[in-house]
N, C-alpha and C positions, 0 to 999 in steps of 0.2 A: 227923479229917480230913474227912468228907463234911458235918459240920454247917459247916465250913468253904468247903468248896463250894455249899453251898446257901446258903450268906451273899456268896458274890460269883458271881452271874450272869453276868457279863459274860465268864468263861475257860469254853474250850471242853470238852465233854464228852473229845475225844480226849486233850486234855491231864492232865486228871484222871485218866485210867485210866491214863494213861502215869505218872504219878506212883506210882501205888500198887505200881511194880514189875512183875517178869514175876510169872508162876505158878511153884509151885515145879516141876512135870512138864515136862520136855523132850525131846524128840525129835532122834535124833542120826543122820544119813545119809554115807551113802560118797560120795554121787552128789546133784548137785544140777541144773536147769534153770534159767535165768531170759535171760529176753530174748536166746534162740536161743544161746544159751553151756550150755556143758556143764561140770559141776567135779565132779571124782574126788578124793579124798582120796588118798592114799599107800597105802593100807592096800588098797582097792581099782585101783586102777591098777600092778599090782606087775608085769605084763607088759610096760607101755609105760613112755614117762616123761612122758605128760599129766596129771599130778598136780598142775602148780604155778600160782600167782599172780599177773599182774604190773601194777601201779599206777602206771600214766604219772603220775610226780613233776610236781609244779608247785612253786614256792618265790618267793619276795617277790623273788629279785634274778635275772640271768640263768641261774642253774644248774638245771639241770632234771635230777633225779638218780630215774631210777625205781625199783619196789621189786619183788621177784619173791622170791618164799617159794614152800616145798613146802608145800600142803596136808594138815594134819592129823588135823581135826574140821572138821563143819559138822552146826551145833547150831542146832535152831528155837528160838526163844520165844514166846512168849504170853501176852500185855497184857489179859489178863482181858475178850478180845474176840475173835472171829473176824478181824476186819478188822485189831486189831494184834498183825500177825505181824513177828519181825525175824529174819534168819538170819544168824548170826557164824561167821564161818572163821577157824578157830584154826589159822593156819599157824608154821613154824620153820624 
């Protein structure tokens, strides 16, 4: 795969490293921050019910049906880089 990278210049480093998959080490939180939002898993939120998800739906025709799940995991990743990080929320 890298002799293959270094035969086409032209694709970008972030892409490359993105290909080669996460690392297999992950990090898994009860509790997350991002852009002034707070997210609790279930496991940790067992006093209140700020545990869950909701994803203003958008759809190709009038119906806009959104999506709300309870939080279950939220698992880092690691792109064989500091800068690519991605965090997935494993809700039900």
């Amino acid at each position: 795969m890298y002799q293959v990278y270094k035969l086409e210049r032209n694709a970008s480093v972030t892409l490359f490293i993105l290909s080669l998959g996460p690392e297999r080490k992950v990090k898994c939180y009860n509790e997350y921050f991002a852009n002034g939002y707070v997210f609790h898993t279930e496991e940790y939120e067992l006093s209140t019910y700020n545990n869950g998800v909701c994803v203003k739906g958008s759809t190709s025709n009038e119906f806009k049906i959104d999506y709300y799940e309870k939080l279950k995991e939220i698992i880092e990743l690691h792109y064989h880089s500091e800068q690519n990080i991605v965090f997935l929320f494993k809700c039900y």
